[in-house]
C-alpha positions as CSV (number, residue, x, y, z in Angstrom):
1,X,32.8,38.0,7.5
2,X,36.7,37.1,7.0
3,X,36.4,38.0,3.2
4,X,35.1,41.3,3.9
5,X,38.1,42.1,6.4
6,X,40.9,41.1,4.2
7,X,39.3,42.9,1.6
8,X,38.9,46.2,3.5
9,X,42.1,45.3,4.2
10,X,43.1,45.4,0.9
11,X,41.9,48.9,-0.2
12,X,44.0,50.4,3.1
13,X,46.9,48.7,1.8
14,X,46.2,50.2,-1.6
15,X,45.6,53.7,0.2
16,X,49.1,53.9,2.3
17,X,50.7,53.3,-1.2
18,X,48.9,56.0,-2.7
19,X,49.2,58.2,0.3
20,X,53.5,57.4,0.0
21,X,53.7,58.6,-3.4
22,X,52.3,61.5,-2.2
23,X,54.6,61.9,0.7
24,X,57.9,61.1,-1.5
25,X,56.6,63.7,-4.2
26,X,56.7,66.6,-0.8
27,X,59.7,65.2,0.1
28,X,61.4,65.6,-3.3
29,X,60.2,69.0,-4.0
30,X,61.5,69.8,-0.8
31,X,65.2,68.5,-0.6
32,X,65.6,68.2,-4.6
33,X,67.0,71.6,-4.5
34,X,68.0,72.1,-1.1
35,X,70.8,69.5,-1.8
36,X,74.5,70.4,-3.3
37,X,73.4,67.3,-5.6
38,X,70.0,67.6,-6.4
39,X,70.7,64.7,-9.5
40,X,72.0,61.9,-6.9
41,X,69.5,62.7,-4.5
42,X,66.9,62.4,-6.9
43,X,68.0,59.4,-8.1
44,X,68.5,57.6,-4.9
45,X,65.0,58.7,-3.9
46,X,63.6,57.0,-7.4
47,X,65.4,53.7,-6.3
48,X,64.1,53.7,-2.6
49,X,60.3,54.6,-4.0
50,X,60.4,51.9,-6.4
51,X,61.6,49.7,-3.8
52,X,58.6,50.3,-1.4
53,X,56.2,50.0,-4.1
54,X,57.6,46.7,-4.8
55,X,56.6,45.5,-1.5
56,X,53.4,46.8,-0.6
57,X,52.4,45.2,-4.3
58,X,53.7,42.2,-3.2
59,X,51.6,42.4,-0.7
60,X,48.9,43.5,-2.1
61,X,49.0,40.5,-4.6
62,X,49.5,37.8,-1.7
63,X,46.5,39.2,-0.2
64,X,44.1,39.2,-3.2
65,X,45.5,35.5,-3.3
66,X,44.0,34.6,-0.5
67,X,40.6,36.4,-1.2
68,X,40.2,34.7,-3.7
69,X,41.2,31.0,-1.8
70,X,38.4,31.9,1.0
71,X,36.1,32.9,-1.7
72,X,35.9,29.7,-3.3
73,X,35.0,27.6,-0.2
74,X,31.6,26.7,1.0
75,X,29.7,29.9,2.8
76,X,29.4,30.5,6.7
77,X,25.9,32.0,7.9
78,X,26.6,35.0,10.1
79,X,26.4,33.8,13.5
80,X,27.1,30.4,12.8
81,X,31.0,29.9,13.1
82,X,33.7,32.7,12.0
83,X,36.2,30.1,10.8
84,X,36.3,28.5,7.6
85,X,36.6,24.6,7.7
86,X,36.3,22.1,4.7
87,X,33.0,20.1,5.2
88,X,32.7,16.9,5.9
89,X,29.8,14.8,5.2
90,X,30.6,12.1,7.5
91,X,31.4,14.6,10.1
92,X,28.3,16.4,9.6
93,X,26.0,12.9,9.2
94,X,27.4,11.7,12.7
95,X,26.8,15.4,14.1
96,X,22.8,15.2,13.1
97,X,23.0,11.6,14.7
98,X,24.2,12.7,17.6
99,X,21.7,16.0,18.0
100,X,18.8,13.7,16.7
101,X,19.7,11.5,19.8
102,X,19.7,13.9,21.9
103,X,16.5,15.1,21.1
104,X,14.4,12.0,20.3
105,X,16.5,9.5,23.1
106,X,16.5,5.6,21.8
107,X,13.2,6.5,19.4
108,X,14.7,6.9,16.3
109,X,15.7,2.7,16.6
110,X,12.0,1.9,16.4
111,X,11.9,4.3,13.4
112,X,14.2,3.1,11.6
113,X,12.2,0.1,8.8
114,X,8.6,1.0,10.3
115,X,6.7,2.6,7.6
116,X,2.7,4.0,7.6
117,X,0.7,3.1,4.7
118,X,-3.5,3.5,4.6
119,X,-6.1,5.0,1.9
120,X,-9.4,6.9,2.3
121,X,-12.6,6.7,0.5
122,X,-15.9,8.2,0.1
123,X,-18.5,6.6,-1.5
124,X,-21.9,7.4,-3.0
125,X,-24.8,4.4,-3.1
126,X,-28.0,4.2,-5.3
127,X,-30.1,1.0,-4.8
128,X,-33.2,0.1,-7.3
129,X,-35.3,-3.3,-6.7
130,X,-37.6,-4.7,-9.2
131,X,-40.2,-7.6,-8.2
132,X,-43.6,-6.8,-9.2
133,X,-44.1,-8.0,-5.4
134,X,-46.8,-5.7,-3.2
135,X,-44.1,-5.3,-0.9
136,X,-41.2,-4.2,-3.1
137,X,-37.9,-3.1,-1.2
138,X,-37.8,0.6,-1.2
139,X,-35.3,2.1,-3.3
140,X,-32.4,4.1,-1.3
141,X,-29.8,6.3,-1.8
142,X,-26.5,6.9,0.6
143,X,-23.3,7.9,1.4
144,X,-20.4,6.2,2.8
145,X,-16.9,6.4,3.9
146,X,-14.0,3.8,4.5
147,X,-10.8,4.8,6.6
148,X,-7.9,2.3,7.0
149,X,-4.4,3.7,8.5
150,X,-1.2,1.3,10.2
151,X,1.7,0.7,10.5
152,X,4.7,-2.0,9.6
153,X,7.6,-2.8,11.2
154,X,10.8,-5.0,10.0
155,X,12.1,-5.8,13.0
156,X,15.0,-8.3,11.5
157,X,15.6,-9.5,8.1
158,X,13.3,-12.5,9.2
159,X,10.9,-11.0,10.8
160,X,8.0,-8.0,11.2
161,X,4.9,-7.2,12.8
162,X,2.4,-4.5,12.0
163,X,-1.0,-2.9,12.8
164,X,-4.2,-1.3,11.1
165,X,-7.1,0.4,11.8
166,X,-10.4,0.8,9.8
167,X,-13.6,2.3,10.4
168,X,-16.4,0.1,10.2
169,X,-20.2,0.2,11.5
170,X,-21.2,-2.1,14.4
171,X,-23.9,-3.7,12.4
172,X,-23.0,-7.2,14.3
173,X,-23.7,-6.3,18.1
174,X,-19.8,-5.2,19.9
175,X,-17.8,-7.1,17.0
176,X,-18.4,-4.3,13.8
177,X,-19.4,-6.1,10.5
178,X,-16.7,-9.0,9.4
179,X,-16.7,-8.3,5.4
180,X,-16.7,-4.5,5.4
181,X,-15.1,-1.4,7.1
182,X,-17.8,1.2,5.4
183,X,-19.0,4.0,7.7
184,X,-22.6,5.3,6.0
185,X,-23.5,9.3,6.9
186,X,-26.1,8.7,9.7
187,X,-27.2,9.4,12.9
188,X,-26.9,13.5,13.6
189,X,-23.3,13.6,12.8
190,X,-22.6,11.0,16.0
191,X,-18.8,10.2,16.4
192,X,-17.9,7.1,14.5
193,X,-16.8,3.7,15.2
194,X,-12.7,2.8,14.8
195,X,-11.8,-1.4,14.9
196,X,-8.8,-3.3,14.5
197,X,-8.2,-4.5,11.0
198,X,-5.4,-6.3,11.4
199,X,-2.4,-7.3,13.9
200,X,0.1,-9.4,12.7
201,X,3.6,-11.1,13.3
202,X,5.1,-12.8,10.5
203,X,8.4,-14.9,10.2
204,X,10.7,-15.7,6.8
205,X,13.3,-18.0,8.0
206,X,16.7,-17.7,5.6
207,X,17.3,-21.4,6.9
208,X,14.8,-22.6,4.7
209,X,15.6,-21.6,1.6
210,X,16.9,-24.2,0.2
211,X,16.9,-25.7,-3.0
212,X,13.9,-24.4,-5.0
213,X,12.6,-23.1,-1.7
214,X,12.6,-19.2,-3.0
215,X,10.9,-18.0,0.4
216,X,8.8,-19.7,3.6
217,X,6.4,-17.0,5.4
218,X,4.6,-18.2,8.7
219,X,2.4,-15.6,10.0
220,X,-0.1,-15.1,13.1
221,X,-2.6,-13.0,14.3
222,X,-5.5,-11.2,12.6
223,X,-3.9,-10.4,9.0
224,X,-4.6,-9.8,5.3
225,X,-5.9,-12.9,3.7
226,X,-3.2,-14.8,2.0
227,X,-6.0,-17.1,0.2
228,X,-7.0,-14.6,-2.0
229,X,-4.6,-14.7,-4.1
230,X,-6.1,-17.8,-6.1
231,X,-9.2,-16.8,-5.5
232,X,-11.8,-14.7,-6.6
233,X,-14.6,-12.5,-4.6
234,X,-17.1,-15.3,-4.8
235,X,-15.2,-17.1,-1.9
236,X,-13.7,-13.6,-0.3
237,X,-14.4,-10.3,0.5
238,X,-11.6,-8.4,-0.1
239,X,-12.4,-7.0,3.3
240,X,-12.5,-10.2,5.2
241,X,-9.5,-10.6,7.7
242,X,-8.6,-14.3,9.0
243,X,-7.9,-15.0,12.6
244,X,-4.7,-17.6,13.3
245,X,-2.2,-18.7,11.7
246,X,-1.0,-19.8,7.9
247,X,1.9,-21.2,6.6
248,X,2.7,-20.6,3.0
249,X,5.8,-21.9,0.7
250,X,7.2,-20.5,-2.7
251,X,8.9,-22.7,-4.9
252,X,11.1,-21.8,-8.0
253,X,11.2,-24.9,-10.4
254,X,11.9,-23.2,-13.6
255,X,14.0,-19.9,-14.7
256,X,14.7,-19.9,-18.7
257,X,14.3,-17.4,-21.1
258,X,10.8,-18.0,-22.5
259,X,9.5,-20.2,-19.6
260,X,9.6,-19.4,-15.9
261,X,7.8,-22.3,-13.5
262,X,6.8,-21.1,-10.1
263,X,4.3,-22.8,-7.0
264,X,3.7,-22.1,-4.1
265,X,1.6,-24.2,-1.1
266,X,-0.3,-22.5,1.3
267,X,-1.7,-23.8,4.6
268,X,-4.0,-22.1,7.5
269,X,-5.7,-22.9,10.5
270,X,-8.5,-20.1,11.3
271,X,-10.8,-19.8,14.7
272,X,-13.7,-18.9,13.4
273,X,-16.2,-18.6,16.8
274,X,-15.7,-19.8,20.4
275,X,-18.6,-21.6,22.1
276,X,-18.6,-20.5,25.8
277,X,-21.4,-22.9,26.2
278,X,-20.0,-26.3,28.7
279,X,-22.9,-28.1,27.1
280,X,-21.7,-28.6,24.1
281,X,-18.3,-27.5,23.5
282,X,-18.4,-27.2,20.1
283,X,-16.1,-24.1,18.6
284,X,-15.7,-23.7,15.3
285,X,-12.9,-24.0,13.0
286,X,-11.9,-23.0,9.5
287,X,-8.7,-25.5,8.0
288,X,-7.6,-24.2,4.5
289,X,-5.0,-25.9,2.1
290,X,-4.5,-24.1,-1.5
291,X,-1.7,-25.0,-4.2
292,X,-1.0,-23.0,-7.1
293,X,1.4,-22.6,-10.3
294,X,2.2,-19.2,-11.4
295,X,3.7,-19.7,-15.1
296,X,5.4,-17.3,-17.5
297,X,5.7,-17.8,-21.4
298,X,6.5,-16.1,-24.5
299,X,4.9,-17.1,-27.2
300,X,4.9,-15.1,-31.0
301,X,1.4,-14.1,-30.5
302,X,2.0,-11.3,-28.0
303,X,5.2,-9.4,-27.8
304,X,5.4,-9.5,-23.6
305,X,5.1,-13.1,-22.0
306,X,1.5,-14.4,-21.4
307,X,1.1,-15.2,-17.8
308,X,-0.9,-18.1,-16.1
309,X,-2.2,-18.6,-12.4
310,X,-3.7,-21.9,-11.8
311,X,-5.1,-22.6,-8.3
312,X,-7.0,-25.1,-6.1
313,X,-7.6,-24.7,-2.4
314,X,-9.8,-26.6,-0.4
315,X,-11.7,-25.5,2.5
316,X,-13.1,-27.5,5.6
317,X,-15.5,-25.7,8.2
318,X,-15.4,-27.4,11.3
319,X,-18.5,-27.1,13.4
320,X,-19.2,-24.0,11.7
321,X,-23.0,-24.8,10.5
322,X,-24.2,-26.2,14.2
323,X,-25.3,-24.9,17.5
324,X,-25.6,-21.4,16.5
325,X,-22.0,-20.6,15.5
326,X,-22.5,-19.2,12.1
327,X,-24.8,-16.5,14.2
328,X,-22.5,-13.1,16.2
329,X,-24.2,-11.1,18.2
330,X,-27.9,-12.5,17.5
331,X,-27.0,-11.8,14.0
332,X,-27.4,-14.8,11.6
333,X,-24.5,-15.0,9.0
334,X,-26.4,-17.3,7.2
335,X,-26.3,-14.4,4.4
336,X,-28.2,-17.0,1.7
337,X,-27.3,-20.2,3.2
338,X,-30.4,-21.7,3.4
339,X,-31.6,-21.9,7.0
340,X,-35.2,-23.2,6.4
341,X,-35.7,-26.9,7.3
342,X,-34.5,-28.0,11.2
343,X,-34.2,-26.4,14.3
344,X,-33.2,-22.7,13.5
345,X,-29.8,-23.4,15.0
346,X,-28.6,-25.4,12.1
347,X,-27.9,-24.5,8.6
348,X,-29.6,-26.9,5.9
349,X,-26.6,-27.9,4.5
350,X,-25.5,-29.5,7.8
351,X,-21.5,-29.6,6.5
352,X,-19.3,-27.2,4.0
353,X,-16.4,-29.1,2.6
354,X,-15.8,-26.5,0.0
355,X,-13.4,-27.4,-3.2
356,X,-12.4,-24.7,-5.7
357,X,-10.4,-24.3,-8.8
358,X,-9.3,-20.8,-10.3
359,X,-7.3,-20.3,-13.6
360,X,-6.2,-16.6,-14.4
361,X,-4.6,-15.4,-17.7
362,X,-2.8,-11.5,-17.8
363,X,-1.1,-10.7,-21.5
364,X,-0.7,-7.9,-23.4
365,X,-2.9,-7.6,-26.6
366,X,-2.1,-4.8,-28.3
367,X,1.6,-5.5,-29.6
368,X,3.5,-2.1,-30.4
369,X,1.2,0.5,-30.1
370,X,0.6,3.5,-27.4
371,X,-1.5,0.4,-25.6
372,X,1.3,-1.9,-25.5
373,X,1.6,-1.9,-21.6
374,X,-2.3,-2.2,-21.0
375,X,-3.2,-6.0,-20.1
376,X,-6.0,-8.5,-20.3
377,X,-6.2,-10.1,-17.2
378,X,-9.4,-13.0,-17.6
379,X,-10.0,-15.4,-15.1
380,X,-12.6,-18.8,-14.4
381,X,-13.3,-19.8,-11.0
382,X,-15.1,-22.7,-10.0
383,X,-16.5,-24.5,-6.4
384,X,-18.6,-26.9,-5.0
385,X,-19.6,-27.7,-1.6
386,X,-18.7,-31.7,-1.6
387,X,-20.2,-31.9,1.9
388,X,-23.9,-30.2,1.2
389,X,-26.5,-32.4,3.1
390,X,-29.3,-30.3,2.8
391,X,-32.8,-32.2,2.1
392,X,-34.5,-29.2,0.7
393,X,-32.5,-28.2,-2.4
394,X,-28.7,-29.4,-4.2
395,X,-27.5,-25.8,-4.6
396,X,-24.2,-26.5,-4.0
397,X,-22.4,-25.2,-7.4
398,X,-21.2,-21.6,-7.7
399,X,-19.1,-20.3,-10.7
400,X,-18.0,-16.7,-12.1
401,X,-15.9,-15.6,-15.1
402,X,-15.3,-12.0,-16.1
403,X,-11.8,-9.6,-17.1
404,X,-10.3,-7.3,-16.5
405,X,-8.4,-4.2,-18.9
406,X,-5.9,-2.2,-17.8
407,X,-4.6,-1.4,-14.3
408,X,-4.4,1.7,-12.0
409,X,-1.2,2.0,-11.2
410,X,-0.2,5.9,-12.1
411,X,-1.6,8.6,-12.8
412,X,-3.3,8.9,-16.3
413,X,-3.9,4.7,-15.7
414,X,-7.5,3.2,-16.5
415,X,-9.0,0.1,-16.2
416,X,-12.4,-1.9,-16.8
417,X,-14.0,-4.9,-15.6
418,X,-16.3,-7.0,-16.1
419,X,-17.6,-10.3,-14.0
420,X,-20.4,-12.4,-13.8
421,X,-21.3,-15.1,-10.6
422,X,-23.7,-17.5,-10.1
423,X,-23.6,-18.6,-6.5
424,X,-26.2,-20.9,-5.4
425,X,-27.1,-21.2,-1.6
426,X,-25.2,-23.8,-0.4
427,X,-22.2,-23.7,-2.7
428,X,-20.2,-21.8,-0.8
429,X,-20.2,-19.5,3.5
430,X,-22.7,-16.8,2.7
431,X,-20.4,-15.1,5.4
432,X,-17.0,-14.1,4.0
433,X,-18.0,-14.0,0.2
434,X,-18.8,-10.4,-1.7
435,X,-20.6,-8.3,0.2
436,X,-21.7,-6.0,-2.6
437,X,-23.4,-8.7,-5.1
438,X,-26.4,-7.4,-5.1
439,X,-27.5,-6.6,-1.2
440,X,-24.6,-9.7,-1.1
441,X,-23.4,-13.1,-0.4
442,X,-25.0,-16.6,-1.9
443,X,-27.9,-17.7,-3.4
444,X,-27.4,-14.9,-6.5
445,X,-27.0,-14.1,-9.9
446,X,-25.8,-11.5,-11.7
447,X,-23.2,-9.2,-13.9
448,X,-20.7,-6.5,-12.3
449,X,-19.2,-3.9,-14.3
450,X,-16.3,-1.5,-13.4
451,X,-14.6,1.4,-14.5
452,X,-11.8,3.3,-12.8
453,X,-9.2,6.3,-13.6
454,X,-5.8,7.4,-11.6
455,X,-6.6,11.1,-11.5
456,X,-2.9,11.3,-9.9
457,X,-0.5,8.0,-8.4
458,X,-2.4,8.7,-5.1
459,X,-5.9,9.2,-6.2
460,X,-8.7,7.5,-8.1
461,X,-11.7,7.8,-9.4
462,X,-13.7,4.4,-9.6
463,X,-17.5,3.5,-10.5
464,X,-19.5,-0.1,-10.2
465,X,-22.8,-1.0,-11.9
466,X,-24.3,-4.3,-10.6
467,X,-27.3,-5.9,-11.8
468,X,-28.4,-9.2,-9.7
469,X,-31.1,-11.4,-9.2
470,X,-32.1,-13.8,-5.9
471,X,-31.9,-17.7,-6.8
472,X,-35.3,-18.6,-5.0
473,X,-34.9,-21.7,-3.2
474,X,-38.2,-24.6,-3.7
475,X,-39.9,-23.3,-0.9
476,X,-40.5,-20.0,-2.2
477,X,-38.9,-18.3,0.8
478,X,-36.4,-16.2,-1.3
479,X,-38.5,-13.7,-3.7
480,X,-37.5,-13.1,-7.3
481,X,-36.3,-10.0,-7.3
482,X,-33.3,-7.8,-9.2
483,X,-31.3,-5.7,-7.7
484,X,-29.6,-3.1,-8.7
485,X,-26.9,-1.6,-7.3
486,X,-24.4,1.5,-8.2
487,X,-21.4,2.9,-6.5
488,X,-19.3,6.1,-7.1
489,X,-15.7,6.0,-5.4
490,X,-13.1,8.5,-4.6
491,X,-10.0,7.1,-3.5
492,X,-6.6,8.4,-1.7
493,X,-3.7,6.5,-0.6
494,X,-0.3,7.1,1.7
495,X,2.3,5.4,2.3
């Protein structure tokens, strides 16, 4: 707006000088010849004209100055302000402070480090059961979706809590199912069921690192399962969530060039079911302890360092196979833990004093080529239930090896897998371990294969073939049968 004036300015400067050589050229027709001297007059008149035209282009110059000053500073919307100031940004990041304040009060202090993360998926299911037996499980087709949305917050540098949410299907009276948050298509479009996932507090003291102490976590609550990091899915369901606390240690021992040395120790104390009953006042309890070494080495074979996870945890169930409490909601948990000697209240094995081991390699094969940032990740596991008491059978061993190729981590990222897991009854809890082996759990056999593509970094698109057979127990209560089982994933994330 002040350009435009001092240039309108400008052309009625430019007009008045224009509009005076006009006036001196009258005026000189006029008295050039009325004079006695028309020669002096004339040439007073030249000085006095040039004089004036002297100073109105003076003026004219200072103002095209100044144009062209205003012009070259930042633009004012009409309406906004009609002077021109130099911005500020601190001026101007204090100002939005201030307005945001006003607006949202002391909220934007709890916004501030608290961040939403979840991911969707819909899933289609194919089952197909082969046993030559009269009664043969029908085959059966559905589909399924999984919903799991929270949120984190950093309330310190030491510490943070945090919420989720996930759908889920009440298949174990008012408690949902404990190792998965699927939703199947069913009953007339009825509304569906929302649980909490997790709810959390965590604390990472700075006073304790010290020395080779590179971080100390203690967390509470209901909360992502630390324990499967050196483990595989024959002890956990990635959607099993722990209730109590865990206390876990990283350690830095070594930091060269080609080797790097880390460990960590990991401790947890779990509440696994409450027994209202004064009678016996048995609750049950889950005590954890797992060690590991995480090492990184080069090594001329591979161009990238070969990396090795090497693990052992050890896990004590207190209480958990008596007086019902492997049972929630009248539903047994049992889930291939063989239940078939005894008063129906006790599980054969009488004890699970579970010991595993699991070793996991991740290097890159394929040197210098357009593959040279896809890895090989294979992995052993191994565990035995020390503790199994059971006088019907001494299936107590489970064990699983398989790989993986690739990783989907952007889009245009692929990877396949491939395990197999032999899991016999009383090796390991039939109630925490896969959930998709087969119709699930212990007392199985079997290969899985998977196959997934990034179809963006938000989106996948995964499939699962899994071929399993029952372990049948010596009293014939299991039937020999396969299973077959096939899953079809689309996959969003946030956050």
């Amino acid at each position: 707006m002040l350009i435009t004036e001092q240039k309108e300015h400008q052309k009625m400067n430019s007009k008045k000088l224009i509009v005076g050589i006009g006036v001196f050229l009258m005026s000189l027709s006029t008295n050039l010849w009325a004079d006695t001297d028309p020669i002096g007059n004339l040439t007073n008149m030249v000085n006095q004209l040039q004089k004036q035209i002297g100073q109105m282009q003076k003026t004219i110059n200072q103002q095209s100055d100044k144009i062209q000053r205003l012009e070259s500073q930042p633009r004012i919307e009409v309406g906004k302000s009609s002077s021109v100031e130099s911005m500020d940004p601190q001026k101007e990041k204090e100002k939005f402070v201030k307005n945001l304040a006003e607006k949202i009060g002391d909220s934007d202090k709890w916004l501030k480090n608290l961040k939403f993360s979840g991911d969707g998926r819909l899933r289609y299911e194919a089952f197909d059961f082969t046993s030559g037996h009269p009664s043969e499980t029908d085959s059966r087709n559905r589909f399924r979706y999984r919903l799991r949305v929270g949120a984190e917050k950093k309330l310190s540098d030491q510490f943070k809590a945090g919420f989720f949410l996930a759908s889920g299907e009440q298949a174990l009276g008012t408690n949902g199912d404990n190792v998965s948050t699927n939703t199947t298509f069913d009953n007339n479009f009825s509304l569906k069921d929302i649980f909490v996932d997790r709810m959390y507090a965590i604390y990472n003291p700075n006073w304790a690192k010290v020395g080779p102490i590179e971080k100390t976590e203690i967390g509470g609550g209901k909360f992502a399962n630390p324990f499967e990091k050196g483990s595989s899915d024959m002890i956990w369901d990635r959607d099993v969530r722990p209730e109590g606390a865990y206390e876990m240690v990283d350690l830095r021992l070594h930091d060269g060039e080609d080797l790097k040395v880390k460990a960590y120790g990991l401790l947890g104390q779990f509440i696994l079911d409450e027994d209202s009953s004064a009678s016996n006042n048995a609750d049950a309890e889950l005590y954890a302890f797992q060690a590991g070494l995480d090492i990184g080495f080069a090594t001329p074979a591979f161009e990238k360092p070969v990396n090795w996870l090497s693990a052992i945890s050890w896990y004590s169930f207190s209480d958990y196979t008596n007086v019902s409490n492997f049972t929630v909601g009248g539903t047994s948990l049992a889930r291939g833990n063989s239940n078939f000697i005894g008063p129906a209240t006790e599980l054969d094995a009488e004890d699970f004093e579970v010991i595993e081991l699991y070793n996991e390699f991740k290097f890159y094969p394929f040197g210098d080529t357009a593959l040279s940032d896809v890895a090989l990740a294979p992995f052993f596991d191994l565990a035995t239930n020390t503790q199994n008491k059971s006088q019907q059978n001494d299936e107590a061993l489970a064990w699983a090896f398989g790989a993986k190729l690739g990783g989907l981590k952007k889009k245009g990222d692929w990877e396949l897998g491939y395990t197999y897991k032999r899991i016999e009854n009383d090796a390991v809890v039939g109630a925490f371990n896969d959930s998709d082996f087969g119709l699930g759990h212990s007392g199985k056999r079997g290969s899985v294969f998977k196959m997934g593509y990034a179809l963006t970094d938000n989106i996948q698109l995964n499939g699962t073939a899994i071929f399993v057979n029952n372990l049948a127990t010596g009293t014939g209560s299991v039937r020999d049968e396969e299973q077959r089982r096939f899953q079809a994933d689309l996959v969003w994330k946030f956050g």
